[in-house]
C-alpha positions as CSV (number, residue, x, y, z in Angstrom):
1,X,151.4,125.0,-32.4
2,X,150.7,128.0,-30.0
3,X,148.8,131.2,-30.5
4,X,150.9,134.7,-29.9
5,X,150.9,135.6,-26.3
6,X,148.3,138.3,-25.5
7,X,149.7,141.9,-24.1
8,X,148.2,144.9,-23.0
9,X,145.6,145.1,-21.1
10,X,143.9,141.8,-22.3
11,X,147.0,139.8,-20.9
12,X,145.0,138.7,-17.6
13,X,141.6,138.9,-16.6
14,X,140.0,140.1,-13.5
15,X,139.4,137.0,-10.3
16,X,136.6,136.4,-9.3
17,X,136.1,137.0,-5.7
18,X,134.1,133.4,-5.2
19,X,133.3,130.6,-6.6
20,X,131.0,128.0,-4.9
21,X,127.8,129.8,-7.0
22,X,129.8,128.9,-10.4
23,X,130.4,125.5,-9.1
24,X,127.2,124.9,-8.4
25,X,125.4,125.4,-11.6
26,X,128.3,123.5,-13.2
27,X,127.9,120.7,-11.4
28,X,123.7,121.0,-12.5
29,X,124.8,121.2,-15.5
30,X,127.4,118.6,-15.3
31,X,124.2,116.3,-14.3
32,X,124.1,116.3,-18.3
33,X,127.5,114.4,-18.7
34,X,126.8,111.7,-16.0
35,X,123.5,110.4,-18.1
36,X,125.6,110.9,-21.2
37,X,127.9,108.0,-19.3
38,X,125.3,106.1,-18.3
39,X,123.0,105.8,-20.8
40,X,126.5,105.3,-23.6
41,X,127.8,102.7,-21.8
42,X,124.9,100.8,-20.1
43,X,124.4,98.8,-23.5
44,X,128.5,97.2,-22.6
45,X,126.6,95.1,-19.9
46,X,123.2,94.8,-21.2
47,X,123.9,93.6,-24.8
48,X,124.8,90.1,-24.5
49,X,121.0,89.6,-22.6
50,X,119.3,91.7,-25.1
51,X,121.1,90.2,-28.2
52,X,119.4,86.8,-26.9
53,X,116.0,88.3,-26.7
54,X,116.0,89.7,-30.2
55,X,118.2,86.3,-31.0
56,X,120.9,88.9,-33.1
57,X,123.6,86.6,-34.5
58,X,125.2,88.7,-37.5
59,X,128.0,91.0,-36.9
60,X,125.8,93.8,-38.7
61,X,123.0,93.6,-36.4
62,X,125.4,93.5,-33.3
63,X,127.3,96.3,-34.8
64,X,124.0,98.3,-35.2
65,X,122.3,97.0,-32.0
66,X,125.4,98.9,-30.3
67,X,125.8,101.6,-32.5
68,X,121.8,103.1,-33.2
69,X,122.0,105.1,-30.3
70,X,125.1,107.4,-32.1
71,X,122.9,108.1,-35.0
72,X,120.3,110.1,-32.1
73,X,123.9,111.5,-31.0
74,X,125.2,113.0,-34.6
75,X,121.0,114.2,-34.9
76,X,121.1,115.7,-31.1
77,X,124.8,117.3,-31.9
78,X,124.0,119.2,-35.6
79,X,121.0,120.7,-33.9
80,X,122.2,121.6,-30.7
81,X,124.5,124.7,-32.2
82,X,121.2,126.0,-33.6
83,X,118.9,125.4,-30.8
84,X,121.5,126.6,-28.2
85,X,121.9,130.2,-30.6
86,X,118.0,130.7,-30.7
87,X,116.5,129.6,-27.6
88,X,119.6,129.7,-25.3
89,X,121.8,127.1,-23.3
90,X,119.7,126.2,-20.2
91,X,116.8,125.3,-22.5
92,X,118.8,122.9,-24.1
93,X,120.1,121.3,-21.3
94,X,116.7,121.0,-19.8
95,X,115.4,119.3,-23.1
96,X,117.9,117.0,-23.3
97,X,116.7,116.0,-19.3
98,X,113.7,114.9,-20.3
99,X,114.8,113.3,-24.0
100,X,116.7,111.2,-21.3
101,X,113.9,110.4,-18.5
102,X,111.4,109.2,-21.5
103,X,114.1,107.3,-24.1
104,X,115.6,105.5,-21.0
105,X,112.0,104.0,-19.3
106,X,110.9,103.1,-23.5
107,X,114.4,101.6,-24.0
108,X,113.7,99.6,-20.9
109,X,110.6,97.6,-22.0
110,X,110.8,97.4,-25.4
111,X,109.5,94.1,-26.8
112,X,110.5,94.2,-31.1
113,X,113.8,95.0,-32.0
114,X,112.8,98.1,-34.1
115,X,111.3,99.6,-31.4
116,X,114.9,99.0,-29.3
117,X,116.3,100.8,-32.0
118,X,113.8,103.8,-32.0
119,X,114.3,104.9,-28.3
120,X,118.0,103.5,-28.5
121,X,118.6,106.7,-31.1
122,X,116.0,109.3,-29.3
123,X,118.2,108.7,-26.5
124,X,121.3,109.2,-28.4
125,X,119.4,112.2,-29.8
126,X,119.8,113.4,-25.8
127,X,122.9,112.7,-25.2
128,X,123.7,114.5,-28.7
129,X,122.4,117.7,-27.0
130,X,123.6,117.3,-23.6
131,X,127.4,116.6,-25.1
132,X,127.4,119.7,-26.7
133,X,125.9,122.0,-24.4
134,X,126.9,121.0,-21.2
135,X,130.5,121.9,-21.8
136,X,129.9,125.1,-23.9
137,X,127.8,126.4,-21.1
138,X,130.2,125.5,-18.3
139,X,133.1,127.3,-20.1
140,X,130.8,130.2,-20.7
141,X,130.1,130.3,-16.9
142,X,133.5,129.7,-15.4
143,X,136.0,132.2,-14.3
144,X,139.3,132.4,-16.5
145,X,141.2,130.5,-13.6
146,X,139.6,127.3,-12.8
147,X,137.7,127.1,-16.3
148,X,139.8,123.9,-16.9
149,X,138.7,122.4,-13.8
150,X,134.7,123.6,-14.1
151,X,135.1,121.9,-17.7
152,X,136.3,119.2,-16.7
153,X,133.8,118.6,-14.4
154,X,131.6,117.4,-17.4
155,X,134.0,114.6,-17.9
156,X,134.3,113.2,-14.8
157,X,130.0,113.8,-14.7
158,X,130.5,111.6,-17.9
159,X,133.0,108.7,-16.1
160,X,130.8,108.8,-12.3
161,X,127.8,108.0,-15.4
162,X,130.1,104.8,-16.9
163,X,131.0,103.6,-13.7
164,X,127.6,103.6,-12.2
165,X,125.8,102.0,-15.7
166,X,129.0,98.9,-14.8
167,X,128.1,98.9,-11.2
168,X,124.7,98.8,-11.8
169,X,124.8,96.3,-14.7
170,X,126.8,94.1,-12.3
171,X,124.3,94.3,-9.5
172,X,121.2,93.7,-11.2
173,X,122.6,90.9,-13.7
174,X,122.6,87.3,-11.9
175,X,125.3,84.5,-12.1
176,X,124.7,82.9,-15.2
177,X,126.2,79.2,-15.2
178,X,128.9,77.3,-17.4
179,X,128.0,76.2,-20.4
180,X,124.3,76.8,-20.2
181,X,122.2,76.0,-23.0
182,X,120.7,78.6,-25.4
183,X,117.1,78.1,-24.6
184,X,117.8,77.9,-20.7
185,X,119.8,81.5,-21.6
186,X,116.9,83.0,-23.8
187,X,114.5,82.1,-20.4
188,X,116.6,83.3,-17.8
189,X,115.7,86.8,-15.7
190,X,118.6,88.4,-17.6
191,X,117.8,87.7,-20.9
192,X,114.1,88.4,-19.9
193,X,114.0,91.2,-17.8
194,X,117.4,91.9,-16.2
195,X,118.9,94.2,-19.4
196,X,115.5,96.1,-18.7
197,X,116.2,97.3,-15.4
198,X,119.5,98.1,-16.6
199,X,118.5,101.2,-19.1
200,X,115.1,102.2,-16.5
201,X,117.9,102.9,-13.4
202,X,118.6,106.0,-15.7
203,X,115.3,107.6,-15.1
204,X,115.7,108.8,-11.6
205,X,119.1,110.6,-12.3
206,X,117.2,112.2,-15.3
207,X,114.2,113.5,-13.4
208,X,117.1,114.9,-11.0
209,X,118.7,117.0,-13.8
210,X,115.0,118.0,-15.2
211,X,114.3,119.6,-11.8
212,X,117.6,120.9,-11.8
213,X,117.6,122.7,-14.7
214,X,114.4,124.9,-13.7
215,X,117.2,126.7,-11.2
216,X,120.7,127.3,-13.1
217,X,120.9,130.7,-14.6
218,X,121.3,131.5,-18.5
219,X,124.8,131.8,-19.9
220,X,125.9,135.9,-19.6
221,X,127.6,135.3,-22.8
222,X,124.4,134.3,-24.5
223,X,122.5,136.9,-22.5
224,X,124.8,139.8,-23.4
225,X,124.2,138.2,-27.5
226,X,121.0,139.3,-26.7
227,X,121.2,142.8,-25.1
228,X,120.2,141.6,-21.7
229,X,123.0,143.4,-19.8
230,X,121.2,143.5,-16.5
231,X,120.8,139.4,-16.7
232,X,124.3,138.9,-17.4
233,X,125.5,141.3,-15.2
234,X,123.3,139.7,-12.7
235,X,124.7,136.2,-13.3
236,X,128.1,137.5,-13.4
237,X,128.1,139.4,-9.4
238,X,127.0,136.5,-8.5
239,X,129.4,134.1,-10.0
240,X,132.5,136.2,-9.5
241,X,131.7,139.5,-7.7
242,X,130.9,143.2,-8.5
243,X,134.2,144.2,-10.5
244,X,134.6,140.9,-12.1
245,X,131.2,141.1,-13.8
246,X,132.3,144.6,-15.1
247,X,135.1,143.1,-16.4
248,X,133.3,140.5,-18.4
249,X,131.0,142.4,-19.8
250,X,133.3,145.2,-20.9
251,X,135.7,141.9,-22.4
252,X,132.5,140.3,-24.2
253,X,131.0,143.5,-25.3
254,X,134.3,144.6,-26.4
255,X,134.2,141.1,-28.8
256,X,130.4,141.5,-29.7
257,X,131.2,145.2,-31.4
258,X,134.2,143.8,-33.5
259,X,131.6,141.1,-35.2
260,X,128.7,143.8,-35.3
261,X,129.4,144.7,-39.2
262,X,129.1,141.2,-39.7
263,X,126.3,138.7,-40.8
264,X,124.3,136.7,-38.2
265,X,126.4,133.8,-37.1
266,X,125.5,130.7,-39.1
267,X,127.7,127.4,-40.7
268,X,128.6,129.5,-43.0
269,X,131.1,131.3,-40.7
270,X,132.6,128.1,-39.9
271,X,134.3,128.0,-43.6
272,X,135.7,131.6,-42.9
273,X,139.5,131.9,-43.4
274,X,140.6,133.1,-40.3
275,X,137.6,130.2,-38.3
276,X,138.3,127.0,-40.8
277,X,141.7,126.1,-39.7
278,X,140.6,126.1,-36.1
279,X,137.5,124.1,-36.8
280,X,139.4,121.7,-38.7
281,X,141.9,121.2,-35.4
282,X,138.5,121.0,-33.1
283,X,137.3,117.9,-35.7
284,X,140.5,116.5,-35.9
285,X,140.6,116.4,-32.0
286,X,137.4,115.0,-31.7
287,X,138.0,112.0,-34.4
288,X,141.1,111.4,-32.6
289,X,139.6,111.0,-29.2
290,X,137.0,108.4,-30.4
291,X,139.7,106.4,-32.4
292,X,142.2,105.8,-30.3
293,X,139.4,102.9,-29.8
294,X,139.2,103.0,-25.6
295,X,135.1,102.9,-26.6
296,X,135.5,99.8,-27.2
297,X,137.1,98.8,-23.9
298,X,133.4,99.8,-23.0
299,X,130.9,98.7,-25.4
300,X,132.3,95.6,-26.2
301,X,134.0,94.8,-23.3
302,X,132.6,91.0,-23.2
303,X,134.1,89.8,-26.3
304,X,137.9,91.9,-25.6
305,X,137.5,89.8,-22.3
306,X,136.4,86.9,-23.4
307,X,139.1,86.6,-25.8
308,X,141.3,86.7,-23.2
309,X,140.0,83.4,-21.3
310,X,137.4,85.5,-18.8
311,X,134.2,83.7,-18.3
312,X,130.7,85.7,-18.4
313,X,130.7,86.7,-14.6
314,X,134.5,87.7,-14.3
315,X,133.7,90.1,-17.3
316,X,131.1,92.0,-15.3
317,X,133.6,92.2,-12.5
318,X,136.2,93.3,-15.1
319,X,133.9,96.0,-16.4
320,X,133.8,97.6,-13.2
321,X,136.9,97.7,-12.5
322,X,137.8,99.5,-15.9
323,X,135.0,101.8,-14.5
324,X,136.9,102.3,-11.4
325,X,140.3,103.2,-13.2
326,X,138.6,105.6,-15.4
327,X,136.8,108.0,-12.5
328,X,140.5,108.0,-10.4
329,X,142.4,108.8,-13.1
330,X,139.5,111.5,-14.1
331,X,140.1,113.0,-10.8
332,X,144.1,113.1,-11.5
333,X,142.9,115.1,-14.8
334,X,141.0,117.5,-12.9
335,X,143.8,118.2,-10.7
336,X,146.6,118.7,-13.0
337,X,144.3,120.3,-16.4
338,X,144.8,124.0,-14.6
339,X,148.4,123.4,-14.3
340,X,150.0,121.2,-16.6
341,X,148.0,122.9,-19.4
342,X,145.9,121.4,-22.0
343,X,149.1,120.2,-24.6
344,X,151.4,118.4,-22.8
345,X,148.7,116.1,-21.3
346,X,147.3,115.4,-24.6
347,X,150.8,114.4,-26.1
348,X,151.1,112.3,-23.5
349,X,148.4,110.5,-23.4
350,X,148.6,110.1,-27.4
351,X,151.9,108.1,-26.5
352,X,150.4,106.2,-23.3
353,X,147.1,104.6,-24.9
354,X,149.5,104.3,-28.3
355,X,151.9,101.7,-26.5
356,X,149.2,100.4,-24.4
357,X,147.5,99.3,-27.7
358,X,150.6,98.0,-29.4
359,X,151.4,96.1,-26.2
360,X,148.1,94.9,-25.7
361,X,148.2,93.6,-29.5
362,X,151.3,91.8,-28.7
363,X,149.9,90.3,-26.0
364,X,147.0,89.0,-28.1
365,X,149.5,87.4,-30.8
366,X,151.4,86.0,-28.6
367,X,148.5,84.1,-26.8
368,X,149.1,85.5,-23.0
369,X,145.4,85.4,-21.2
370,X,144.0,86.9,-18.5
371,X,145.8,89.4,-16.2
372,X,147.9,90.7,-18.6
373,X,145.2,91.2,-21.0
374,X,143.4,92.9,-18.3
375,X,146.6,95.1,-16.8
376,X,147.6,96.7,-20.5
377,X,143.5,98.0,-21.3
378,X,143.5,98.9,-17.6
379,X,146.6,101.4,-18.8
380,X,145.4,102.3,-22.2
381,X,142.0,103.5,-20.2
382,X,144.1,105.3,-17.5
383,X,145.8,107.6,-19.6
384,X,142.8,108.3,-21.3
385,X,141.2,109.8,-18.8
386,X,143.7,111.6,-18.0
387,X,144.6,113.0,-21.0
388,X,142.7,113.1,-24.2
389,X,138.9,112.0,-22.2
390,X,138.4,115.5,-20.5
391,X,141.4,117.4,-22.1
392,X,139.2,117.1,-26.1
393,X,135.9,118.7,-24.4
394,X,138.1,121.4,-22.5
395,X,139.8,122.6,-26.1
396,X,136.2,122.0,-28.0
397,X,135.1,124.4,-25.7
398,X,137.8,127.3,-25.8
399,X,139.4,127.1,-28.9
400,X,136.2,128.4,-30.7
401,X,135.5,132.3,-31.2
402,X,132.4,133.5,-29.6
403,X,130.5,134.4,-32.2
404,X,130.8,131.0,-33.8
405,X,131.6,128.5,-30.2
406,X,128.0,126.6,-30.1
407,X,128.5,125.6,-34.0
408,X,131.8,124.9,-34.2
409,X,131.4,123.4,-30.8
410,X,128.3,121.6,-32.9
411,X,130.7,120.4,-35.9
412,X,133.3,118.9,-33.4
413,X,131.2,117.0,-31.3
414,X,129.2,115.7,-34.0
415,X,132.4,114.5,-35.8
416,X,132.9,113.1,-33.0
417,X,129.7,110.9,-32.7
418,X,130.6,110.2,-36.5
419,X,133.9,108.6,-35.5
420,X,132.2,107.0,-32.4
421,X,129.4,105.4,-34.8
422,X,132.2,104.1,-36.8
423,X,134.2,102.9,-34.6
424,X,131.6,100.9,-33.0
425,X,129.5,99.9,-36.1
426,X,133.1,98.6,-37.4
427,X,134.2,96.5,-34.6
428,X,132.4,93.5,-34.6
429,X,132.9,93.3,-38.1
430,X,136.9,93.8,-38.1
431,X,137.5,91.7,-35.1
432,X,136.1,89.0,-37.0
433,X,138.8,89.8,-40.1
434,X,141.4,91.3,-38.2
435,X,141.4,89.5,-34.7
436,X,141.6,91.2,-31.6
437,X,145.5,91.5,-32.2
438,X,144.8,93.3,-35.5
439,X,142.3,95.9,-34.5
440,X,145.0,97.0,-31.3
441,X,147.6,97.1,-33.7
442,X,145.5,99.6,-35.8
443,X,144.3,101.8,-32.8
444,X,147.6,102.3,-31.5
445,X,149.2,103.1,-34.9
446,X,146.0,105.6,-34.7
447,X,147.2,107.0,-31.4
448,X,151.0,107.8,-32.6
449,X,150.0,109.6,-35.2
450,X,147.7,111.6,-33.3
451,X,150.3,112.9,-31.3
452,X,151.9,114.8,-34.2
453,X,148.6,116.5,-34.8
454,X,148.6,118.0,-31.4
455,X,152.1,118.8,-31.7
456,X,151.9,120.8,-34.8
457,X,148.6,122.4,-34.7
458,X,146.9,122.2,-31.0
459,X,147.2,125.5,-29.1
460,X,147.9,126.3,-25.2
461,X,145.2,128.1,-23.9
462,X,145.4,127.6,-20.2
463,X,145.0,130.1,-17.8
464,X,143.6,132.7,-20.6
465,X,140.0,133.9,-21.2
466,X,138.0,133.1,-23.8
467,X,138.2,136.7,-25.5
468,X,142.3,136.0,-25.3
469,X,141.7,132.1,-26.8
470,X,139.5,134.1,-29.6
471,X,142.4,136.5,-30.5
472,X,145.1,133.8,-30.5
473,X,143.5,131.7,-32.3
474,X,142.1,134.0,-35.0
475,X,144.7,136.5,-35.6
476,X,142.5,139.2,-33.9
């Protein structure tokens, strides 16, 4: 469902005379997506090396070997909406840096299995932060125009991330022979030291963003929150120009002064009539992204493959490639998010990953192996990425009022890592009572339904400001 068009004089904003400042500091901040993509998905490659070491054999600690790290995310997410209000955006941001740099090098040489779990969760506790606030800060930087783009900019930060955690996880694991015994296995490099290297590459990306950090400016919206008009209007010239930044701030102070009778923004305003239905559409498109199941393309990419006939090194070359599909089809999104508006690309990619699941299922069932296994998830992760991957973070970052974005954006996102933790906790525990035929079947059912949520409640907001998405969306 759409939002009334806006008139008057709100119906367009001003252009911004230039943009390679704004997409500078989004692509600093964007540095917070591409460790959230590493550091998810390095544990697809690492796991079956590790789960030797710590000799994991139950479905249950597989499950929460892979899925620890999204209890650190829900933590990270819940207190990010808080931390961003108080202390600002940047500060978050450069937090969540060095949660990375410090989880990532512990991770890496852990020797008990509790400890594995500790540092797997503080860096889920980062990328908890970073997933929240990297996107609310870019849309609250980026010019009206190309905010879909800037946005989306996080995403494909979050795919560059996956793809080089595959590449890397490719690189540093060696051949590992036909049947090779279990205690040959459990002394190998990679069961002793390669899957360690694998989470320490993160580090020097993360001391990259750290220093990075120091140098982006504050968001003019939170600025402005905070009576700092010189700041924000300082931030603003230089992202947009001289009248542009008058515009803004005359459009933000314009929606500070309508909520100044009201109460300090807290959760509370989340359950407010004219807020809950949107924050209920932001949660439902959150869930939705995370259970149309492409996760598990990544996390447990060896045993989707190996079910269909690929031996341990073909996986690894597999797993790259679904990296590969993922960042070019991430680029498309990029391209076309500006244009095609938000909507239409996520019915459609509700409908492409939903038949690319019910095919793959067949395929399953009806025993075919190998490339056709491999061409249907290649598809299922193509649309994706270029639908409902970037599209979900660009609407969790609009649809939300101003006075409320960094906690509803806090409740979406950490649905979301509540639907990501199940999803993953679940699947080695289904696949063993379902089959891998079952458990497409399911997601794909998932995904069709999906599609009537967006079609009945998910509003168009491209090409309108975020003052315009609040009044839409709220009545106002």
């Amino acid at each position: 469902m759409q939002g009334p068009m806006i008139t008057g004089a709100q119906s367009a904003s001003t252009p911004a005379e230039r943009t390679t400042y704004v997409w500078g500091i989004a692509i600093v901040a964007a540095l917070g997506g591409l460790l959230f993509g590493y550091d998810w998905v390095v544990i697809g490659g690492a796991r079956q090396f590790y789960e030797q070491y710590f000799h994991l054999t139950s479905p249950a600690l597989v499950g929460w070997a892979n899925s620890c790290a999204l209890v650190g995310c829900l933590i990270g997410s819940l207190a990010a909406g808080f931390f961003a209000d108080r202390y600002g955006r940047r500060r978050v941001l450069l937090v969540s840096a060095v949660l990375f740099a410090v989880s990532s090098a512990l991770t890496g040489w852990a020797y008990s299995f509790n400890s594995f779990i500790v540092w797997r969760i503080l860096g889920g506790t980062a990328i908890g932060l970073s997933s929240n606030v990297s996107p609310l800060y870019i849309a609250e930087i980026s010019p009206a125009a190309i905010r879909g783009r800037l946005v989306s900019l996080n995403q494909f930060a979050i795919v560059v991330g996956i793809l080089l955690a595959q590449i890397v996880n490719w690189l540093i694991a060696r051949p590992v022979p036909a049947n090779l015994s279990a205690d040959v296995l459990l002394h190998s490099w990679n069961v002793q030291y390669g899957w360690r290297w694998m989470f320490m590459a993160v580090v020097a990306p993360a001391i990259v963003f750290t220093i990075a950090s120091l140098f982006i400016p504050e968001s003019p919206r939170w600025l402005l929150t905070r009576e700092r008009e010189t700041d924000a209007r300082e931030v603003l010239q230089r992202i947009g120009g001289q009248l542009y930044a008058s515009a803004e701030i005359e459009s933000i102070e314009r929606a500070i002064r309508a909520e100044a009778d009201t109460e300090p923004s807290s959760w509370r305003e989340l359950l407010r009539p004219s807020v809950r239905r949107i924050v209920l559409v932001g949660i439902g498109l959150a869930v939705l992204q995370q259970w149309t199941g492409i996760n598990t393309l990544f996390n447990y990419a060896a045993e989707v493959y190996r079910s269909a006939g690929y031996g341990a090194n073909d996986i690894l070359l597999n797993i790259v490639i679904t990296g590969a599909i993922n960042l070019v089809f991430t680029v498309l999104a990029m391209l076309l998010v500006d244009r095609l508006g938000r909507r239409w690309m996520m019915l459609f990619g509700c409908v492409g990953i939903g038949v690319s699941h019910l095919l793959c299922a067949f395929a399953y069932r009806a025993g075919w192996r190998g490339s056709a296994v491999l061409v249907l998830t290649l598809s299922a992760i193509a649309c994706y990425a270029l639908t409902l991957a970037p599209v979900t973070w660009v609407l969790i970052s609009e649809i939300f009022p101003n006075r409320v974005r960094s906690h509803g954006v806090s409740a979406a996102v950490s649905a979301l890592w509540a639907a990501s933790f199940a999803l993953t906790y679940t699947f080695p525990i289904l696949n063993r009572s379902l089959g891998t035929s079952g458990i497409f079947f399911c997601y794909g059912l998932i995904c069709l339904l999906g599609c009537g949520l967006v079609a009945m409640f998910v509003p168009e907001t491209k090409g309108r400001t975020l003052e315009q998405i609040e009044a839409s969306v709220t009545g106002g």
